[in-house]
Structures are given as C-alpha cells and as structure tokens.
BALOBA-1460 file (C-alpha; in Angstrom, 3 decimals):
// residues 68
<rec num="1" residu="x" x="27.561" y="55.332" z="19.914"/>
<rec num="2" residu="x" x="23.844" y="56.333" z="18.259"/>
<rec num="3" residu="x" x="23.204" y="59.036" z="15.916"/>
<rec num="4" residu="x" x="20.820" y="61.679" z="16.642"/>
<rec num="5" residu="x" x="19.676" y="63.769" z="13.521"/>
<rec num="6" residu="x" x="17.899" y="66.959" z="15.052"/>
<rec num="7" residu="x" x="16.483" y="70.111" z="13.565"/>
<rec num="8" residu="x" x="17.957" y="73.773" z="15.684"/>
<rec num="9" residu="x" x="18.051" y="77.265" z="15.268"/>
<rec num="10" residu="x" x="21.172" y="78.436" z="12.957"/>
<rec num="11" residu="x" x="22.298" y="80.287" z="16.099"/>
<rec num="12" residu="x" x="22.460" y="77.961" z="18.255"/>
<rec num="13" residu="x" x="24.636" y="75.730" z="15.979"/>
<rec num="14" residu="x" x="27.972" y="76.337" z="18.186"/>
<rec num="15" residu="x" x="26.559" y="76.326" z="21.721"/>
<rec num="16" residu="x" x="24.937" y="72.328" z="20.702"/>
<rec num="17" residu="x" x="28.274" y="71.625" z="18.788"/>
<rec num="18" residu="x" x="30.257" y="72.637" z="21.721"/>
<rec num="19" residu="x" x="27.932" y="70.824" z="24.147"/>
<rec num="20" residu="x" x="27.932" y="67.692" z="22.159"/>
<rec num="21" residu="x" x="31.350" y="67.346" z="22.146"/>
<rec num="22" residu="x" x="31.833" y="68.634" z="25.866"/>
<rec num="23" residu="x" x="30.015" y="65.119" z="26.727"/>
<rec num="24" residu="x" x="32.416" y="63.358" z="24.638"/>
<rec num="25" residu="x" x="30.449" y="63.140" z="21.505"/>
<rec num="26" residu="x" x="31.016" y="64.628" z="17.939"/>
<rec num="27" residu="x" x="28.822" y="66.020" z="15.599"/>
<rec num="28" residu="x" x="29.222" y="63.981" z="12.197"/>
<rec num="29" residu="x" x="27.508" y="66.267" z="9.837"/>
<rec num="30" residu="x" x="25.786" y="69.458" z="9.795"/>
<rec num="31" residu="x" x="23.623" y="70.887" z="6.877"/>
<rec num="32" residu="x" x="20.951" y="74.003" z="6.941"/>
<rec num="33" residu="x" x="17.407" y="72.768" z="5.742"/>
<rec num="34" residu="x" x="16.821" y="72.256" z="2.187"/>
<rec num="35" residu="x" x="13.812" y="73.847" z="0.344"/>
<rec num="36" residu="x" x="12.204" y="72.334" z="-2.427"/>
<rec num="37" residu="x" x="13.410" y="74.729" z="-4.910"/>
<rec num="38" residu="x" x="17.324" y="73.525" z="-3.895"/>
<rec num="39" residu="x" x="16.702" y="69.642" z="-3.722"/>
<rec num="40" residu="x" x="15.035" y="69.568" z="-7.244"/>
<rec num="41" residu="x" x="18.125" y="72.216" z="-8.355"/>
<rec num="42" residu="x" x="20.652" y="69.468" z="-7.084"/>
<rec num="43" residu="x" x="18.748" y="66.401" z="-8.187"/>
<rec num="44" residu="x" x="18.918" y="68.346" z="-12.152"/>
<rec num="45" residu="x" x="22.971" y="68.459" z="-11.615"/>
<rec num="46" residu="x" x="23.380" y="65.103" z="-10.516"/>
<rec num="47" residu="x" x="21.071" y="64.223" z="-13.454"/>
<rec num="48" residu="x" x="22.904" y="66.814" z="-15.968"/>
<rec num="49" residu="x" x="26.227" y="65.022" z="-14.358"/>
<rec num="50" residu="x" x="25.012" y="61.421" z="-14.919"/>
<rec num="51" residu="x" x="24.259" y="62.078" z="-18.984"/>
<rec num="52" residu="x" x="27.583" y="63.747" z="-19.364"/>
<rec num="53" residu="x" x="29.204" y="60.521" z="-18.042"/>
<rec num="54" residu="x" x="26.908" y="58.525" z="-20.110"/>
<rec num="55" residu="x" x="27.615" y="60.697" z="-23.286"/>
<rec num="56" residu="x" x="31.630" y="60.190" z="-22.685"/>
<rec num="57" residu="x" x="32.162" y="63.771" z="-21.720"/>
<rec num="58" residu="x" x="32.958" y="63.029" z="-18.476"/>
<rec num="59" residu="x" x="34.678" y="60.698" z="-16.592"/>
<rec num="60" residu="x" x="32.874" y="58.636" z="-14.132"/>
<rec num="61" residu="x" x="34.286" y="56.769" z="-10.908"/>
<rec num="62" residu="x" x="34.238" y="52.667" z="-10.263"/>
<rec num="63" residu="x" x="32.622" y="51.767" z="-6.826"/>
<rec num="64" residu="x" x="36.514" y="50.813" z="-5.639"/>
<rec num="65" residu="x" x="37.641" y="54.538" z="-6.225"/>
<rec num="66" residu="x" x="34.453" y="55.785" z="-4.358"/>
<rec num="67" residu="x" x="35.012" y="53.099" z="-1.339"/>
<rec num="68" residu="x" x="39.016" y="53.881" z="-1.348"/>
C-alpha cells in the first residue's frame, strides 16, 4: 500500500474517510493542524516530562516496553 498525508476541510473528514475505505483503503491517522502556539506547548511537556524522569520523579520506559 502507500501513504498519502493530505491537508482537508474538518467537514469533509467523514465523506474522505468513508471514501477511502469504500476503495479498500484505511485511514491510519488523522490529526487537525497544529499552530505554533500548540507544538511549542507540547514540545515544553515532553521537555517538563523528560526532567521529571531524569530527576527520579518519574518513571521512564526501556525501548523493549515501547516496541512490545
């Protein structure tokens, strides 16, 4: 199969899903566009997360729990 990433109107969302899959595809992932303001508001989490592992306040995962 190839992936297709692609950029629609919010309401269309169903009518491609339901086209997609009507052709015997399936739609993988589906995410509304990120501004600027929520990507840097995510990256500070993940980097808030990351020193609370590193200070031993949190527990962290091995790459064999991620994969399993």
């Amino acid at each position: 199969m190839t992936t297709i990433t692609a950029n629609i109107p919010d309401k269309l969302k169903d009518k491609v899903r339901k086209f997609i899959e009507d052709l015997g595809g399936e739609v993988v992932s589906e995410s509304k566009s990120s501004t600027k303001k929520a990507v840097l508001k995510e990256l500070e989490e993940a980097f808030a997360e990351a020193k609370e592992i590193k200070d031993g306040k949190k527990q962290g995962f091995t790459l064999a729990q991620i994969l399993d």
